[in-house]
N, CA, C and O of each residue as an XYZ file, in Angstrom:
492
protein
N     -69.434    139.711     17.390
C     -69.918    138.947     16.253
C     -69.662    137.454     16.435
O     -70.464    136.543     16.226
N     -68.577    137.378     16.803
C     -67.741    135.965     16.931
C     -69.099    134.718     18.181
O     -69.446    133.543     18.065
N     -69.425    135.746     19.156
C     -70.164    135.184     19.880
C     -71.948    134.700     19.776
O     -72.802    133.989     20.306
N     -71.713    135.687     18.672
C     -73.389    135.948     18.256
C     -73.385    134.540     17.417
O     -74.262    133.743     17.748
N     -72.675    134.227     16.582
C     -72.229    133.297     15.524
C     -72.351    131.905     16.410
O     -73.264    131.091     16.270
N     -71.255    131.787     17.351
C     -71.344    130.885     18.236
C     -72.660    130.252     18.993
O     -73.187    129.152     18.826
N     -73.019    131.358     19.909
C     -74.357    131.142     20.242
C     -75.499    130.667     18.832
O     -76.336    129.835     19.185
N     -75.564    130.970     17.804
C     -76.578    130.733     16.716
C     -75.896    129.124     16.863
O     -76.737    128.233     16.980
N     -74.720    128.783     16.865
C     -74.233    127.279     16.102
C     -74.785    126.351     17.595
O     -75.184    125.188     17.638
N     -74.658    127.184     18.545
C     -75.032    126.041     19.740
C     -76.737    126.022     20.123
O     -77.205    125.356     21.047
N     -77.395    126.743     19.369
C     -78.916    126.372     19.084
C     -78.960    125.654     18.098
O     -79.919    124.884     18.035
N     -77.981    125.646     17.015
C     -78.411    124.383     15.956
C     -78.185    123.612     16.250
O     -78.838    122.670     15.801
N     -76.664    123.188     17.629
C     -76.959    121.791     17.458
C     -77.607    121.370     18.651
O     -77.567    120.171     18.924
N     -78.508    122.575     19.802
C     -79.089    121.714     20.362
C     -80.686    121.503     19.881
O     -81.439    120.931     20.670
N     -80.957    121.745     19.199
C     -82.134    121.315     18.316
C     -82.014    119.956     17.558
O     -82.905    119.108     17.496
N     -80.613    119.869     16.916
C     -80.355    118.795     16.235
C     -79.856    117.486     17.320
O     -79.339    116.423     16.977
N     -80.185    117.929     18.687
C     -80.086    117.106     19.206
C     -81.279    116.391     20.214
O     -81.333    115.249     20.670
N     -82.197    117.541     20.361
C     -83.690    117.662     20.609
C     -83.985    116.386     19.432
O     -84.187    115.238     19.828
N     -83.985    116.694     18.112
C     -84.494    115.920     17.260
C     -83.956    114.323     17.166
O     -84.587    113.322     16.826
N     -82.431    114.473     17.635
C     -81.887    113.188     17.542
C     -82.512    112.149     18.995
O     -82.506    110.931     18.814
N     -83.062    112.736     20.482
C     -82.924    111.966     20.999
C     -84.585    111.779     20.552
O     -84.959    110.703     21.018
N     -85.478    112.324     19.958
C     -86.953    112.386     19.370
C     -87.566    111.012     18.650
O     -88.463    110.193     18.847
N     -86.005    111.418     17.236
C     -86.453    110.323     16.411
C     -85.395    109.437     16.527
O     -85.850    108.317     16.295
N     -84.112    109.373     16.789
C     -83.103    108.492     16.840
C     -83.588    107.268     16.356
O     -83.352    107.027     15.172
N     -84.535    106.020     17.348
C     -84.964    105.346     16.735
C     -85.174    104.987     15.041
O     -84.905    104.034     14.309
N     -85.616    105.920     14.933
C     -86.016    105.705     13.216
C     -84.165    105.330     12.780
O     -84.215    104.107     12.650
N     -83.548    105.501     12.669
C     -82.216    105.889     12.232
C     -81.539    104.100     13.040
O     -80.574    103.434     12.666
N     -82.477    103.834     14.146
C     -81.879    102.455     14.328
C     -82.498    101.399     13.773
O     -81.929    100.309     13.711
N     -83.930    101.625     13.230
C     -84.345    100.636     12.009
C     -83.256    100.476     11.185
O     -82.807     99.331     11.139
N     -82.773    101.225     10.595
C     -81.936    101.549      9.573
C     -80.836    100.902      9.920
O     -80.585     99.843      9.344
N     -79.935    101.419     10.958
C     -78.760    100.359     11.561
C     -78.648    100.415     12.784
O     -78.652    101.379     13.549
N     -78.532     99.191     12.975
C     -78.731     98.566     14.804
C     -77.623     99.202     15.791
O     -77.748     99.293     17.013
N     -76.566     99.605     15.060
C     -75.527     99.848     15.548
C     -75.680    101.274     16.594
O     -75.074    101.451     17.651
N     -76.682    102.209     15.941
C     -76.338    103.339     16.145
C     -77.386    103.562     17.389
O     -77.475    104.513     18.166
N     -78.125    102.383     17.305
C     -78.865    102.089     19.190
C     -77.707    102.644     20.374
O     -77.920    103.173     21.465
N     -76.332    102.276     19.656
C     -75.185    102.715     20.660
C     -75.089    104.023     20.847
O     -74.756    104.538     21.914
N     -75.403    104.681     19.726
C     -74.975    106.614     19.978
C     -76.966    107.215     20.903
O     -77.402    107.860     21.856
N     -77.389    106.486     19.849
C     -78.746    106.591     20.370
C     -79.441    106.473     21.987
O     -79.906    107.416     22.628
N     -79.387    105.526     22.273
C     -79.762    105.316     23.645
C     -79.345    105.990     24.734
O     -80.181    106.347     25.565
N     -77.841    106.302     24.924
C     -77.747    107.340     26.135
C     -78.261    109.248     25.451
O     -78.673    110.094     26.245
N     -78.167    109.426     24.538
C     -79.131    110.514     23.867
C     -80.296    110.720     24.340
O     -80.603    111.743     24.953
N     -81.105    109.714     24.089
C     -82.940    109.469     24.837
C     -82.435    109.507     26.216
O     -82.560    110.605     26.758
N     -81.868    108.528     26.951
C     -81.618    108.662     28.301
C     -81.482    110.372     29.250
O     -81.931    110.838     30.297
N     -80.719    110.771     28.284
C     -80.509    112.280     28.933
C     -81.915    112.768     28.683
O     -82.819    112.797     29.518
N     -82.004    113.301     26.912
C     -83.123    113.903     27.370
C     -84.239    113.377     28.083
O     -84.991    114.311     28.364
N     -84.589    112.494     28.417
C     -85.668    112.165     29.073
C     -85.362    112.362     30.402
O     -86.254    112.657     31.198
N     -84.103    112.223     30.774
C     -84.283    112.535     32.121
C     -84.392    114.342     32.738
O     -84.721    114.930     33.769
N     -83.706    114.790     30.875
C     -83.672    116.730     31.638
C     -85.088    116.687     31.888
O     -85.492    117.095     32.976
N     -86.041    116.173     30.881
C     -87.575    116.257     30.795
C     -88.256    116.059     31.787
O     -88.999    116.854     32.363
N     -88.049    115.069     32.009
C     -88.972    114.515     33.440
C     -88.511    114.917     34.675
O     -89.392    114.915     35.535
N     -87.164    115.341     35.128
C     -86.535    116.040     36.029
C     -86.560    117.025     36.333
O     -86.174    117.446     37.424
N     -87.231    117.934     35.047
C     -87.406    119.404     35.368
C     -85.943    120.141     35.221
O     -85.771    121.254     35.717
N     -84.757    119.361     34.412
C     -83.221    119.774     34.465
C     -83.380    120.783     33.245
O     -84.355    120.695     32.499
N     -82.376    121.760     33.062
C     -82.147    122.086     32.152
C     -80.695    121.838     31.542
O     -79.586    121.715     32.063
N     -81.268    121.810     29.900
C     -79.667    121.227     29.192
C     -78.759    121.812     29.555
O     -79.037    122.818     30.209
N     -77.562    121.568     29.378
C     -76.117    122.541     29.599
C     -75.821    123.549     28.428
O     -74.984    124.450     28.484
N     -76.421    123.335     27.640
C     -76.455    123.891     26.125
C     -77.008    125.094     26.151
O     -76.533    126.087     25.600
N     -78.330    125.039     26.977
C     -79.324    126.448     27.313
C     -78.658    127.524     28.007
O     -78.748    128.633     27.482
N     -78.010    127.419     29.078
C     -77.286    128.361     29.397
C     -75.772    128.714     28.500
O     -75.358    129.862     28.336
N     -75.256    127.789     28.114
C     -74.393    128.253     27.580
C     -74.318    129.130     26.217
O     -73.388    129.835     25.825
N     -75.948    128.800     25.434
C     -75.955    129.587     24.867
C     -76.802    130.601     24.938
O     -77.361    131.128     23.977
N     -76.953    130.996     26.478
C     -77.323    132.126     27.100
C     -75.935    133.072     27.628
O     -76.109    134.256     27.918
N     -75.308    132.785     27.670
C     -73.857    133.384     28.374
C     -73.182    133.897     26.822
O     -72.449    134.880     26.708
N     -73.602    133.009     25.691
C     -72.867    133.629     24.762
C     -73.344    134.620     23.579
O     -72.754    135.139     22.631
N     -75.191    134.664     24.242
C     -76.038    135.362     23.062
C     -75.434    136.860     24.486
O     -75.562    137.914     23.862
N     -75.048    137.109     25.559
C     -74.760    137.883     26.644
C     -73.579    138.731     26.260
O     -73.594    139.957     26.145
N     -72.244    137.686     26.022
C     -71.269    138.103     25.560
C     -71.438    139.161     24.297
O     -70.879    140.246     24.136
N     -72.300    138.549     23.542
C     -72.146    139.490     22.120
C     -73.211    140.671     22.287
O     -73.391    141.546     21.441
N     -73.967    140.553     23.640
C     -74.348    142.137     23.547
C     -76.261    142.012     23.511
O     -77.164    142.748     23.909
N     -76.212    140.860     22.909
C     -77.550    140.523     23.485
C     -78.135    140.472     24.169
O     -77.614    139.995     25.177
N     -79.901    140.928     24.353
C     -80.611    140.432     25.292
C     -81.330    139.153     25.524
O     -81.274    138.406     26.501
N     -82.287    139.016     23.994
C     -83.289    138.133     23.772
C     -83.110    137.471     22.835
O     -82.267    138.057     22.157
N     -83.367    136.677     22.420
C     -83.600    135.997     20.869
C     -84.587    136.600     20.111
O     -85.709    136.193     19.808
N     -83.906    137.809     19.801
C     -84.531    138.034     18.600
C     -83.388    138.487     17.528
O     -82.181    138.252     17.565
N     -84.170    139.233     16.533
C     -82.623    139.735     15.468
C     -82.628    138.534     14.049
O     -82.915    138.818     12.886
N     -82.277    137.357     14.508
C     -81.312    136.412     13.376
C     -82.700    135.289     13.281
O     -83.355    134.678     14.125
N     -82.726    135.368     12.166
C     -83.201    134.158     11.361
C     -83.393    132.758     11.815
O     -84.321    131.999     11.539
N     -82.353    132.552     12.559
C     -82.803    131.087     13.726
C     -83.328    131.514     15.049
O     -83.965    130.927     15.923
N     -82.744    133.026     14.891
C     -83.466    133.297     16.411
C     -85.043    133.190     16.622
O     -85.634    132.654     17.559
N     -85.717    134.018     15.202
C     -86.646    134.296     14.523
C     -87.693    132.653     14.734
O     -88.820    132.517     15.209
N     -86.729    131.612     14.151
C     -87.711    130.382     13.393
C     -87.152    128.859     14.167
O     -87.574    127.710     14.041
N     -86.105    129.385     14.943
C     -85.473    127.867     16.164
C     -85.996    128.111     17.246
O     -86.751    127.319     17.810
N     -85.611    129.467     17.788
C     -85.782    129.908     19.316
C     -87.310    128.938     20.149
O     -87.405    128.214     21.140
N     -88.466    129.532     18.902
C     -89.643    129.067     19.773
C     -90.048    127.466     19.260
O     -91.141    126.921     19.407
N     -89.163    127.054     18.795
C     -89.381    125.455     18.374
C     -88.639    124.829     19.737
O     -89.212    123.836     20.184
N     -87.226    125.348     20.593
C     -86.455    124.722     21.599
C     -87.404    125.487     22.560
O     -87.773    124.578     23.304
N     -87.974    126.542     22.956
C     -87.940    126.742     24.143
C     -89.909    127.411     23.815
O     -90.054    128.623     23.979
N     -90.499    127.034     23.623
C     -92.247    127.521     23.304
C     -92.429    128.015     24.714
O     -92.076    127.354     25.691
N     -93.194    129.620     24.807
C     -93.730    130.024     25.800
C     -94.362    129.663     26.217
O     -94.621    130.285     27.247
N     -95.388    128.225     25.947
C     -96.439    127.654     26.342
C     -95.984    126.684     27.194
O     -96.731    126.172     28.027
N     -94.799    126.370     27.066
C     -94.507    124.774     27.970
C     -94.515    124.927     29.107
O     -93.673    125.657     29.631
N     -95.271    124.417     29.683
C     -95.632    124.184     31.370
C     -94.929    122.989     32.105
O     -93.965    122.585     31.454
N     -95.093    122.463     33.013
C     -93.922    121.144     33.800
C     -94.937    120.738     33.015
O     -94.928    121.272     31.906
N     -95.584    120.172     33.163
C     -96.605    118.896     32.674
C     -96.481    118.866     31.409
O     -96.199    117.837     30.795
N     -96.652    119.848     30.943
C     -96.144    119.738     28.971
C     -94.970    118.986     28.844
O     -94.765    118.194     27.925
N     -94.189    119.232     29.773
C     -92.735    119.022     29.599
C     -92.539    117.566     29.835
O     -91.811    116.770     29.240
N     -93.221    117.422     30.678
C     -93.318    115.901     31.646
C     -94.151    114.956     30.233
O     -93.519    114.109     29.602
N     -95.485    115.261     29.951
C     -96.158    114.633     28.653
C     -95.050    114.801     27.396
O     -95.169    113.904     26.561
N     -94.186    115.607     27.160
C     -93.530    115.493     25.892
C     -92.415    114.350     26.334
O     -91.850    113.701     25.453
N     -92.224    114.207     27.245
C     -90.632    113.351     27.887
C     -91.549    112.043     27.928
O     -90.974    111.022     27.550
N     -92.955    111.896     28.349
C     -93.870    110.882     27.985
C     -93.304    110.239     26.776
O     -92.605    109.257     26.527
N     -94.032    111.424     25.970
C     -94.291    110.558     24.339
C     -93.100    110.168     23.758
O     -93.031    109.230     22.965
N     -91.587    111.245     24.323
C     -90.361    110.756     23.454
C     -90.181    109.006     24.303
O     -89.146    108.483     23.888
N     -90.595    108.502     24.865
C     -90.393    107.644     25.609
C     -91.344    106.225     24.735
O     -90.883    105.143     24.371
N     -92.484    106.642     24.630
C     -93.429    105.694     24.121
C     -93.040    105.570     22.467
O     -93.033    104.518     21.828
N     -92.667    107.138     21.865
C     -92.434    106.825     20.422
C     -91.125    106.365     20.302
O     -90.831    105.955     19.179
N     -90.242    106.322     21.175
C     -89.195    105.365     21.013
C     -89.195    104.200     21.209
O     -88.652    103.498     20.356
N     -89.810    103.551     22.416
C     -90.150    102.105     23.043
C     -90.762    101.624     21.768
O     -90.336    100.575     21.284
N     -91.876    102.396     21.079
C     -92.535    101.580     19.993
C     -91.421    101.328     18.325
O     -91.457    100.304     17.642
N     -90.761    102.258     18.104
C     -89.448    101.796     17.608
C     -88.540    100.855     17.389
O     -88.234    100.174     16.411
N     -88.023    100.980     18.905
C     -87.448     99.604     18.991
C     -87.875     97.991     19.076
O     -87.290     96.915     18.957
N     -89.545     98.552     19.414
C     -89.972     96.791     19.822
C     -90.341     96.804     18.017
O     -90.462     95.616     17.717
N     -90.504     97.466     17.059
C     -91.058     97.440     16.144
C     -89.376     96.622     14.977
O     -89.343     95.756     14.103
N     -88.305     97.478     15.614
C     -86.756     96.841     14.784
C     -86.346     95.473     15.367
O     -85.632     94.668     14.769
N     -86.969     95.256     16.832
C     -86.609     94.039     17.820
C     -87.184     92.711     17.135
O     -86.593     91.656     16.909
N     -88.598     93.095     16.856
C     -89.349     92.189     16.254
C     -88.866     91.905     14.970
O     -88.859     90.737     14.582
N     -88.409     92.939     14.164
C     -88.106     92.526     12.528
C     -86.977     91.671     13.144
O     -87.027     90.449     13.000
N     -86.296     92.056     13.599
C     -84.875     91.538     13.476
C     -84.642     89.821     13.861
O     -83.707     89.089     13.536
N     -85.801     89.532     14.625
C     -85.994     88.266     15.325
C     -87.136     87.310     14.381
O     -87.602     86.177     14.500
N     -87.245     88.079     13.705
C     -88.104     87.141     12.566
C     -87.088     87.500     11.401
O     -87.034     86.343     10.982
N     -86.438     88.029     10.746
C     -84.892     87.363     10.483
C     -84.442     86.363     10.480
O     -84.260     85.513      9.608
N     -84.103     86.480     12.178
C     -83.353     85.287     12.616
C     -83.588     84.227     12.311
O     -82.785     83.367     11.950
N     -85.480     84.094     12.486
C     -86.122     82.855     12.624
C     -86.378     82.243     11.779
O     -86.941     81.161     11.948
């Protein structure tokens, strides 16, 4: 049980971290500061993306959906409605490569969008 539990908490937070290196940006309009937690976030994922790497998170919470007796993601409610949001049977390299694209462009446009406010501020 203990592991099943575990494994469910390490898909939430690698989703919640899917999402953080996604939108992060938005969150640095808001405060400049957090460009600091932000930026090596995007950095990774973009590089598992475009590298073809996989997270450390994926296996580990493959070893622990294992431990508790599991095969697949199925069964639980995040397994049910997270599973195919982190890992879609459809994603191909190139999907993967175009999504590591766009987290790249919808961030770049982010920051030049907080860069600019912030410098007409200044001015």
């Amino acid at each position: 049980m203990i592991h099943a539990l575990a494994a469910d908490a390490v898909l939430v937070v690698h989703l919640c971290f899917i999402l953080w290196v996604a939108l992060g940006a938005v969150a640095v309009a808001w405060r400049a500061w957090i460009a600091a937690l932000h930026l090596p976030a995007l950095c990774w994922g973009v590089y598992v993306s475009l590298a073809g790497r996989i997270c450390p998170l994926t296996p580990l919470e493959q070893q622990l959906r294992r431990a508790a007796g599991e095969q697949g993601y199925n069964g639980s409610f995040i397994d049910h409605y997270l599973v195919p949001l982190i890992y879609p049977e459809a994603l191909t390299r190139s999907g993967q490569v175009a999504l590591g694209v766009l987290v790249i462009g919808f961030n770049l446009a982010i920051y030049a969008i907080v860069l600019y406010r912030r410098r007409r501020r200044v001015a």
